[in-house]
mmCIF file of the N, C-alpha and C atoms, coordinates in Angstrom:
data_MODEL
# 
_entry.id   MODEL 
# 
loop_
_atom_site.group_PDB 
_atom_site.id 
_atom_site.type_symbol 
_atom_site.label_atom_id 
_atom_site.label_alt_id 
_atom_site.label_comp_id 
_atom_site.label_asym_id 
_atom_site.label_entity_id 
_atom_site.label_seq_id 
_atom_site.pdbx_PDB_ins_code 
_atom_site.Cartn_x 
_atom_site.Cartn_y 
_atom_site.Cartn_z 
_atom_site.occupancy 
_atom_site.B_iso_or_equiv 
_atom_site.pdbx_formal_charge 
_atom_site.auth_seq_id 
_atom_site.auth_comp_id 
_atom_site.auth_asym_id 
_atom_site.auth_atom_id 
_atom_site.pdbx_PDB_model_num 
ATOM 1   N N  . UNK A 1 1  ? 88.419 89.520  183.646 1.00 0.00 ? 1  UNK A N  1 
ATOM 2   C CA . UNK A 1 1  ? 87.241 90.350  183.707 1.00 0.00 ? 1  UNK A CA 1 
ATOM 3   C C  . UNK A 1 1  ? 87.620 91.832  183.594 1.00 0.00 ? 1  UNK A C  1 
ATOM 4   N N  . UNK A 1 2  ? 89.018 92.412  184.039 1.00 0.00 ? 2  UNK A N  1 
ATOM 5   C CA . UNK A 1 2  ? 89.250 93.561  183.901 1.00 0.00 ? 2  UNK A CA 1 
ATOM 6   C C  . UNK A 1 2  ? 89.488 94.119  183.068 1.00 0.00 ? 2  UNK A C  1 
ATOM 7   N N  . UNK A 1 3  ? 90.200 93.199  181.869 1.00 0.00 ? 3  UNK A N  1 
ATOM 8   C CA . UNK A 1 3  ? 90.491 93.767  180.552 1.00 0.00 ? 3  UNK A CA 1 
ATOM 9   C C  . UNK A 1 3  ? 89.133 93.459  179.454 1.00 0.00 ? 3  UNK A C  1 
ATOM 10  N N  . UNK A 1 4  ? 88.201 92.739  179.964 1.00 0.00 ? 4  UNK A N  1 
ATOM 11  C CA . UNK A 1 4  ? 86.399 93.059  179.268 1.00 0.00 ? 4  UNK A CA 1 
ATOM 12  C C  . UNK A 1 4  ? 86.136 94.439  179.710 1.00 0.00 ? 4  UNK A C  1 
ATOM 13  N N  . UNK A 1 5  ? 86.584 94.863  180.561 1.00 0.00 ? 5  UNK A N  1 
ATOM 14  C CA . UNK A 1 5  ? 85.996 96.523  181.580 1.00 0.00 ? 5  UNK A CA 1 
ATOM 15  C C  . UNK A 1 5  ? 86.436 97.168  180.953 1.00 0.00 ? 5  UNK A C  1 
ATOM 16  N N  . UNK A 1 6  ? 87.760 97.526  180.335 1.00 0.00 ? 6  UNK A N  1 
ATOM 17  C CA . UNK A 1 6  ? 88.501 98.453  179.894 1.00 0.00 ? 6  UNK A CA 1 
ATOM 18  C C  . UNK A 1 6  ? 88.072 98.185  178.306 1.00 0.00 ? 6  UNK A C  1 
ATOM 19  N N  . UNK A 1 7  ? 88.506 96.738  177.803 1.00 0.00 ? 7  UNK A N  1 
ATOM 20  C CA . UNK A 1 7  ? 87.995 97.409  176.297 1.00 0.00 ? 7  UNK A CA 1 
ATOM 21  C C  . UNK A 1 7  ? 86.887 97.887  175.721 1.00 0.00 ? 7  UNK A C  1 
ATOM 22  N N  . UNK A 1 8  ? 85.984 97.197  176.533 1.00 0.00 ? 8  UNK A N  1 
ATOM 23  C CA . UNK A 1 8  ? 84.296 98.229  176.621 1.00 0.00 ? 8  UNK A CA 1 
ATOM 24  C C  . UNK A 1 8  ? 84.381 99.323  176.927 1.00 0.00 ? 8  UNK A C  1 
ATOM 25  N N  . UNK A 1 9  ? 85.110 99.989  178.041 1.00 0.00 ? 9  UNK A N  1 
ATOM 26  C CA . UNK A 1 9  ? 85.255 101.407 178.142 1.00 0.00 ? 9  UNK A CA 1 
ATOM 27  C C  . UNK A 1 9  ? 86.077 102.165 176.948 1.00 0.00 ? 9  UNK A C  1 
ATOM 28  N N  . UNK A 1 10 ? 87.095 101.312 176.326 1.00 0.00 ? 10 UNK A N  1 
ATOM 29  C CA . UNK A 1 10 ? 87.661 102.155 175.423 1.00 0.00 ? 10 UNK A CA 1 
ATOM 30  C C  . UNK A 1 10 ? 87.050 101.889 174.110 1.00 0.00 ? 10 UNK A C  1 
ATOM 31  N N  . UNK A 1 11 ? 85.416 100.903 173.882 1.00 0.00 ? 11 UNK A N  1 
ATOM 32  C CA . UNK A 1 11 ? 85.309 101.318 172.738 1.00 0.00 ? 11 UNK A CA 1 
ATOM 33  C C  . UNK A 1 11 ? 83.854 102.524 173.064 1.00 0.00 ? 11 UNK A C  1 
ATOM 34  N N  . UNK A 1 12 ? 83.099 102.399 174.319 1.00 0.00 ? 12 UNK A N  1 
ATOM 35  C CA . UNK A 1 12 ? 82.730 103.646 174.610 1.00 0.00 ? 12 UNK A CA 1 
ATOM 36  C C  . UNK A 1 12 ? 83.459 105.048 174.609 1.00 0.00 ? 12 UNK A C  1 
ATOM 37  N N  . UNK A 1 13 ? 84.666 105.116 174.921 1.00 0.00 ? 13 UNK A N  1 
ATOM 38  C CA . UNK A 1 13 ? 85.086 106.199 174.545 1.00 0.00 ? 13 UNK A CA 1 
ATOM 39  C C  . UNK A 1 13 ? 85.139 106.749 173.203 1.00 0.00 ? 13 UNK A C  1 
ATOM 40  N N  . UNK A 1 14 ? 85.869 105.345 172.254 1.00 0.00 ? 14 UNK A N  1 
ATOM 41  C CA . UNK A 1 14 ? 85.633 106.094 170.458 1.00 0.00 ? 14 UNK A CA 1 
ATOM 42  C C  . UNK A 1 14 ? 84.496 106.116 169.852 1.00 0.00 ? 14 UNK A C  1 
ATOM 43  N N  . UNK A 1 15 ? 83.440 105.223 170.474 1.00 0.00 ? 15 UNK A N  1 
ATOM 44  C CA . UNK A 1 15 ? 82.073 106.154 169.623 1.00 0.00 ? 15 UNK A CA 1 
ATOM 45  C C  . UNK A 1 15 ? 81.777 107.709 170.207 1.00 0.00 ? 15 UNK A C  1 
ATOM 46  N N  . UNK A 1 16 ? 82.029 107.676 170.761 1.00 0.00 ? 16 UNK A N  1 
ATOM 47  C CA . UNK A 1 16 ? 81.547 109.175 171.258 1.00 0.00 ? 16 UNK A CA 1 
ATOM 48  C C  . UNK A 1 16 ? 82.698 109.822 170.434 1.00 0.00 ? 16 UNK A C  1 
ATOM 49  N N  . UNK A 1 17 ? 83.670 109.807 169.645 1.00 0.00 ? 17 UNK A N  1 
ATOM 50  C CA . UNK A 1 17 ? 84.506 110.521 168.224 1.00 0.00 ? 17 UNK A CA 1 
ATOM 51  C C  . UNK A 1 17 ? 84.143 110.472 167.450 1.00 0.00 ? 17 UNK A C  1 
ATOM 52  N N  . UNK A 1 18 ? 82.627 109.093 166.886 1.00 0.00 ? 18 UNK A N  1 
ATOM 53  C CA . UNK A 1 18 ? 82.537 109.150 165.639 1.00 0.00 ? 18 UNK A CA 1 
ATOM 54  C C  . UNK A 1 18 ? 81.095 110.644 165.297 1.00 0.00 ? 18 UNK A C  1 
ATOM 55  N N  . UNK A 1 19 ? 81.410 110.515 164.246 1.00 0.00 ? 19 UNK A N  1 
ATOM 56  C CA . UNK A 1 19 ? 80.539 111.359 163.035 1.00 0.00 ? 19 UNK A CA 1 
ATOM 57  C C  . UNK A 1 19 ? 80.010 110.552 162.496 1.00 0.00 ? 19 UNK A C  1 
ATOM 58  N N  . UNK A 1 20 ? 77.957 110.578 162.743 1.00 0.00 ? 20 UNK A N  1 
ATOM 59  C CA . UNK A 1 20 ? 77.706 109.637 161.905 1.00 0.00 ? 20 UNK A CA 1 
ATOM 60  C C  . UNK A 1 20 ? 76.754 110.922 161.265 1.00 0.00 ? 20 UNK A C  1 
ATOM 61  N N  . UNK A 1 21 ? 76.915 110.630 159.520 1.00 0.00 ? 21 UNK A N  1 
ATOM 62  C CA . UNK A 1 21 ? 76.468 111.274 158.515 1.00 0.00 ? 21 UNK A CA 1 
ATOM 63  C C  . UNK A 1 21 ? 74.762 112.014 158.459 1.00 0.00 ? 21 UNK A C  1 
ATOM 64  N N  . UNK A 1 22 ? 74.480 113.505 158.128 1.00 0.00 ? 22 UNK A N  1 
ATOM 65  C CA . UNK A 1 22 ? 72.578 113.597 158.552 1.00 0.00 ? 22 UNK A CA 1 
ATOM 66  C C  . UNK A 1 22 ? 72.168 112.964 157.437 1.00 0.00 ? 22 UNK A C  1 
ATOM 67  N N  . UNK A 1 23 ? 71.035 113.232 157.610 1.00 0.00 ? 23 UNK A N  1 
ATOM 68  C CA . UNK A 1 23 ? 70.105 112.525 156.313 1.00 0.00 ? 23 UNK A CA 1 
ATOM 69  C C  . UNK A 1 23 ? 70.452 112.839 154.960 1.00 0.00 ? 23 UNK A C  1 
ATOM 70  N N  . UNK A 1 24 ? 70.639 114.603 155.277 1.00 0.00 ? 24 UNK A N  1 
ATOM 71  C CA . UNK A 1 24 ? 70.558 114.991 153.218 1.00 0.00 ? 24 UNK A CA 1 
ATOM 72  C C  . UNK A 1 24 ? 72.647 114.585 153.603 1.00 0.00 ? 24 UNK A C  1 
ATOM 73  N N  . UNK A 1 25 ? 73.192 114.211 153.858 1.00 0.00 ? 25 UNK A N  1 
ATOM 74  C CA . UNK A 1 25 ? 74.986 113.558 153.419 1.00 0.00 ? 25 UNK A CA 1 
ATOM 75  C C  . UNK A 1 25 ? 74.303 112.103 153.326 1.00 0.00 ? 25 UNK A C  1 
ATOM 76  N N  . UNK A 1 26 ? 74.138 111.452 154.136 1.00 0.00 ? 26 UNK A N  1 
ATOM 77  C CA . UNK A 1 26 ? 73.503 110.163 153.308 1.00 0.00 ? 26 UNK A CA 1 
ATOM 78  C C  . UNK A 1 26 ? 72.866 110.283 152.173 1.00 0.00 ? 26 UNK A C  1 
ATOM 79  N N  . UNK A 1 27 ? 71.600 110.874 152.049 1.00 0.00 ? 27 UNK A N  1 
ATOM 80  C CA . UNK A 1 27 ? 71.069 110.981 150.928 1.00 0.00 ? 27 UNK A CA 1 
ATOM 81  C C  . UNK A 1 27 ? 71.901 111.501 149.771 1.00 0.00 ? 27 UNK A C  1 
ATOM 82  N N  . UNK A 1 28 ? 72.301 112.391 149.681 1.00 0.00 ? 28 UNK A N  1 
ATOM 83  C CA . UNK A 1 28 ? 73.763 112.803 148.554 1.00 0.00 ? 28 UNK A CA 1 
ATOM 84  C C  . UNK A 1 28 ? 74.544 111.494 148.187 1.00 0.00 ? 28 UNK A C  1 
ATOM 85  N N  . UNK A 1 29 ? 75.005 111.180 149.331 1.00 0.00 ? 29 UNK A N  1 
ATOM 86  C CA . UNK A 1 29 ? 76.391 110.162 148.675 1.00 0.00 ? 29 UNK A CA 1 
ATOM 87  C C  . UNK A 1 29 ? 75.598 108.920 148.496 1.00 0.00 ? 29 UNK A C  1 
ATOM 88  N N  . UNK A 1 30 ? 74.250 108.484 148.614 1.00 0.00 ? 30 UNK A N  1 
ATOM 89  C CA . UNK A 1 30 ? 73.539 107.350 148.195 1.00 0.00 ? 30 UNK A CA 1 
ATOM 90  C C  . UNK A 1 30 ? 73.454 107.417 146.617 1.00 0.00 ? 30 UNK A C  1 
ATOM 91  N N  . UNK A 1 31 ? 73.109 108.524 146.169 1.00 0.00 ? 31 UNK A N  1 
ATOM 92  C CA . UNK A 1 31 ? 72.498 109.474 144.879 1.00 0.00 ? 31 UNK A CA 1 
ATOM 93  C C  . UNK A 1 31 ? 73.762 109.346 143.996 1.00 0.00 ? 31 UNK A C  1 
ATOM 94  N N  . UNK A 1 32 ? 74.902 109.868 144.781 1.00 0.00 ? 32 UNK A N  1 
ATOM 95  C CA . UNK A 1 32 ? 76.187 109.476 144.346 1.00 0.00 ? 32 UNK A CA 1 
ATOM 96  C C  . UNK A 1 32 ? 76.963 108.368 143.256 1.00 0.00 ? 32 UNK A C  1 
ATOM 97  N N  . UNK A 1 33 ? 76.541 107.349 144.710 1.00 0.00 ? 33 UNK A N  1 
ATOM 98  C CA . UNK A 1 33 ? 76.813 105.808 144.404 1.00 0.00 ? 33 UNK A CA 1 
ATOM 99  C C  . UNK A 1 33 ? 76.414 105.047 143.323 1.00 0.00 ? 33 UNK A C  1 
ATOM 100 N N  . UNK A 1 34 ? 74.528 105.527 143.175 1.00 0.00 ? 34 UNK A N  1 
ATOM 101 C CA . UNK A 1 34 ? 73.891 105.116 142.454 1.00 0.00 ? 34 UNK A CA 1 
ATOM 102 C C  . UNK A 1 34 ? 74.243 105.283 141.031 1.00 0.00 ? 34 UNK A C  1 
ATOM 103 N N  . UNK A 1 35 ? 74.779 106.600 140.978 1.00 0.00 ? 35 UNK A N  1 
ATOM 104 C CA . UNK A 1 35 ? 74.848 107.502 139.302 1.00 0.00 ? 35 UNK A CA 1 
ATOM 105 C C  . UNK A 1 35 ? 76.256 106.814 139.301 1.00 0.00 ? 35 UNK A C  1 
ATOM 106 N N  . UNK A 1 36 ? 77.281 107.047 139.919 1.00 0.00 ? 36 UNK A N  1 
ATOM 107 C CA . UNK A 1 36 ? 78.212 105.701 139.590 1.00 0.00 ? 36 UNK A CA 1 
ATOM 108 C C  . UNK A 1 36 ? 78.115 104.793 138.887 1.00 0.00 ? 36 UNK A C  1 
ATOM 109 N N  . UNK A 1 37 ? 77.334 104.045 139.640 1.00 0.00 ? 37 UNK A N  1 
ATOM 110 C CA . UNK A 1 37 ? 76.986 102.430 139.487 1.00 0.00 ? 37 UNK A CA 1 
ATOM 111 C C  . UNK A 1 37 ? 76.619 102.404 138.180 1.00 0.00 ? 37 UNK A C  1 
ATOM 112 N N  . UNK A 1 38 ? 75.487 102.958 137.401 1.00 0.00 ? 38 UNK A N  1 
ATOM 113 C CA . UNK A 1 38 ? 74.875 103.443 136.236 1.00 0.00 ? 38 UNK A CA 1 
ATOM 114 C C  . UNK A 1 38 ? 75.474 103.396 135.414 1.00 0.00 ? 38 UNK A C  1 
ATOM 115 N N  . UNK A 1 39 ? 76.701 104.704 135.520 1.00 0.00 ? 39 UNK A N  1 
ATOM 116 C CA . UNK A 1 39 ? 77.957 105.096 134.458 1.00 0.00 ? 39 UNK A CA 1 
ATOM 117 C C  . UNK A 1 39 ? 78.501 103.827 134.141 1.00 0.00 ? 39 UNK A C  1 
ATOM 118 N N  . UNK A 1 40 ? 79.340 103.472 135.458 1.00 0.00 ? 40 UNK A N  1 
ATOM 119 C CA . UNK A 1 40 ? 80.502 102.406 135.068 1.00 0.00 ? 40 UNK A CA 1 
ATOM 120 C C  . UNK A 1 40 ? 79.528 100.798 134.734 1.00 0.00 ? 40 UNK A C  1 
ATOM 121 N N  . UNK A 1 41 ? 78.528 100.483 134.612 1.00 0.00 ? 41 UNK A N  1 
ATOM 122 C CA . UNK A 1 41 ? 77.748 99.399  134.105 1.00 0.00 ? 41 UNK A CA 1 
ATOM 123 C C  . UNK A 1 41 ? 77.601 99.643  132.606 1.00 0.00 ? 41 UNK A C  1 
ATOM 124 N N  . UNK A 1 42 ? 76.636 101.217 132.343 1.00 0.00 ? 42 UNK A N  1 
ATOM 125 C CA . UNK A 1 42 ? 76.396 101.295 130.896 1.00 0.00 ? 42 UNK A CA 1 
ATOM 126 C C  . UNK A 1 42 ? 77.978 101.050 130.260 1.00 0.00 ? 42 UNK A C  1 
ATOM 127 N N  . UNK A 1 43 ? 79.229 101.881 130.813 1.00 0.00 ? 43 UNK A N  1 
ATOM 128 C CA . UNK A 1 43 ? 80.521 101.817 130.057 1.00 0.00 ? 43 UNK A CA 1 
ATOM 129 C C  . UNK A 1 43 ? 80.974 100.712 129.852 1.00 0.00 ? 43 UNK A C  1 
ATOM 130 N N  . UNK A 1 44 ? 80.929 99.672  130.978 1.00 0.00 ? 44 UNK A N  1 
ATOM 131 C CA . UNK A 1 44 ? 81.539 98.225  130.851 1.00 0.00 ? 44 UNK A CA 1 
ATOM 132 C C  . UNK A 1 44 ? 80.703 97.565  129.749 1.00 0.00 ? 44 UNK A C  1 
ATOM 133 N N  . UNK A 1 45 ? 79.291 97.839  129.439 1.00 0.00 ? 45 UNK A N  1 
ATOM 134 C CA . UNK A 1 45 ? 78.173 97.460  128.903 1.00 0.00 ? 45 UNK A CA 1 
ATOM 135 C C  . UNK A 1 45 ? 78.678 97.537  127.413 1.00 0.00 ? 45 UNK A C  1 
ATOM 136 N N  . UNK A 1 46 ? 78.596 98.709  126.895 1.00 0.00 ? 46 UNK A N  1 
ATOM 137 C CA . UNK A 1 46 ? 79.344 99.036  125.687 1.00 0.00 ? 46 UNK A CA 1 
ATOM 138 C C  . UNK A 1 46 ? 80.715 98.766  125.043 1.00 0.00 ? 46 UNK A C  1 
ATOM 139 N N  . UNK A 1 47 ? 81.537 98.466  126.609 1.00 0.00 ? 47 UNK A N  1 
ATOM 140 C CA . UNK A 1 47 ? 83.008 97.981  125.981 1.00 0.00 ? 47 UNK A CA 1 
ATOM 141 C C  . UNK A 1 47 ? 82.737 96.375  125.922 1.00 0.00 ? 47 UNK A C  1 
ATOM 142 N N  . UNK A 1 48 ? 81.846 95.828  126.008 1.00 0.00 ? 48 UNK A N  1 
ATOM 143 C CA . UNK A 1 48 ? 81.450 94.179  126.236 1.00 0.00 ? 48 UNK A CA 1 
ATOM 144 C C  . UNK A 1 48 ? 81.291 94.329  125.150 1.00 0.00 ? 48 UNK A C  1 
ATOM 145 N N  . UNK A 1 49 ? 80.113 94.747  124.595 1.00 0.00 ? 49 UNK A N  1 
ATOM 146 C CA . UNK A 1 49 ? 79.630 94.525  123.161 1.00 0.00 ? 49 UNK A CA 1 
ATOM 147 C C  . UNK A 1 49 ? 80.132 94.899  122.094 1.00 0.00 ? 49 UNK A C  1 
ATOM 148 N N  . UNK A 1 50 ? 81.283 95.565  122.445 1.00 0.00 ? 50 UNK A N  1 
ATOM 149 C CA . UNK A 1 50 ? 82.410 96.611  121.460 1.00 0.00 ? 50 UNK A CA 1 
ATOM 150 C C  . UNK A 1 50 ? 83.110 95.084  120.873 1.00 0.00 ? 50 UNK A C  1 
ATOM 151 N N  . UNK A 1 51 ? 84.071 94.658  122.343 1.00 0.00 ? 51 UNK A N  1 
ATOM 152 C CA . UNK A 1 51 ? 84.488 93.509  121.802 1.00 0.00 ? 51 UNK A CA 1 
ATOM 153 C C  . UNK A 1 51 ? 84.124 92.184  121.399 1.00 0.00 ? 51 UNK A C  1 
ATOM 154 N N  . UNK A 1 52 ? 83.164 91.797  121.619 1.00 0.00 ? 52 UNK A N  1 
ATOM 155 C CA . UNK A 1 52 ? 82.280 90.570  121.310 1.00 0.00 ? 52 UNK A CA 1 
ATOM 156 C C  . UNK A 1 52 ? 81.932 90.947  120.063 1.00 0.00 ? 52 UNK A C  1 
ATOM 157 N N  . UNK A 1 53 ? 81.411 92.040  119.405 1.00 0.00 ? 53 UNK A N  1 
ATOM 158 C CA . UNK A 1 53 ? 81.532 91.778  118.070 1.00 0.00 ? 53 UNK A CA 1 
ATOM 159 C C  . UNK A 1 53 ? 82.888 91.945  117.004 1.00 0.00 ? 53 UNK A C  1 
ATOM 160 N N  . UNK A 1 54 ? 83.517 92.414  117.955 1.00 0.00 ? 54 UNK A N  1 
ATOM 161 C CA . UNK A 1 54 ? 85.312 92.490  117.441 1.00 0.00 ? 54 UNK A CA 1 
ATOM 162 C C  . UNK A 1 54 ? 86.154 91.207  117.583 1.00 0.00 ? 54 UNK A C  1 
ATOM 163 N N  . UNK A 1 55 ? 85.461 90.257  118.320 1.00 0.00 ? 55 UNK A N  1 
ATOM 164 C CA . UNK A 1 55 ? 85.809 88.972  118.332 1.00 0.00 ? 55 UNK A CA 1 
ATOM 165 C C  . UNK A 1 55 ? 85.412 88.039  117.020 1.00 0.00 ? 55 UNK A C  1 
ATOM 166 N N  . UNK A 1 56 ? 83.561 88.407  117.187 1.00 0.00 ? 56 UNK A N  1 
ATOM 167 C CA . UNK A 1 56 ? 83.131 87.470  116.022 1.00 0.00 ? 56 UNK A CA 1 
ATOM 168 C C  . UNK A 1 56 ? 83.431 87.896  114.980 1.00 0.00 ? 56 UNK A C  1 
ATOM 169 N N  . UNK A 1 57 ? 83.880 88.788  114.075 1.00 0.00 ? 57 UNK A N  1 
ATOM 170 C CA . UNK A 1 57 ? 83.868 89.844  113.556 1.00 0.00 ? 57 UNK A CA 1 
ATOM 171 C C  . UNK A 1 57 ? 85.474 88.894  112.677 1.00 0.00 ? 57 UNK A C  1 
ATOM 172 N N  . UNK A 1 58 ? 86.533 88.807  114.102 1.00 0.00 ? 58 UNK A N  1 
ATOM 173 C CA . UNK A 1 58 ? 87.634 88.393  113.333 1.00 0.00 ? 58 UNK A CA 1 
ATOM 174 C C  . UNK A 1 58 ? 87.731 86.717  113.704 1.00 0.00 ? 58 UNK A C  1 
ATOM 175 N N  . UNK A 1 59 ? 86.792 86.022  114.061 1.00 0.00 ? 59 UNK A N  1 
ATOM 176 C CA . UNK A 1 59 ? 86.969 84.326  114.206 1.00 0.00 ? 59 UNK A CA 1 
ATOM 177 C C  . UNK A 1 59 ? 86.062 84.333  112.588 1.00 0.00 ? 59 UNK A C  1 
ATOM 178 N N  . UNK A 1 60 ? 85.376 84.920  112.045 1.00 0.00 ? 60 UNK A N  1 
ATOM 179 C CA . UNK A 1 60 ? 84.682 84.632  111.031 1.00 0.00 ? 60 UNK A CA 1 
ATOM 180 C C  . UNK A 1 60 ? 85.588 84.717  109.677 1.00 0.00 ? 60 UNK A C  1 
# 
């Protein structure tokens, strides 16, 4: 039971270290993520179809 006491106390102690993010840093790095996500989909998007017709292109 004593070491339930203590690791509850020691994870009360490290939240009280954390930093949790305000609204407009969430909102930014959401905005972030998103325009990411976008980029590297359309790019993978275009290198898909780059080679799929560079495939059929040379099986034909």
């Amino acid at each position: 039971m004593q070491k339930l006491k203590q690791f509850l106390h020691e994870v009360r102690v490290e939240l009280k270290k954390v930093v949790f993010p305000s609204r407009d840093e969430l909102l930014g790095s959401t905005q972030v993520v998103i325009i990411s996500v976008l980029i590297m989909s359309v790019f993978l998007g275009v290198i898909d179809l780059v080679l799929s017709r560079l495939i059929q292109a040379v099986l034909r």
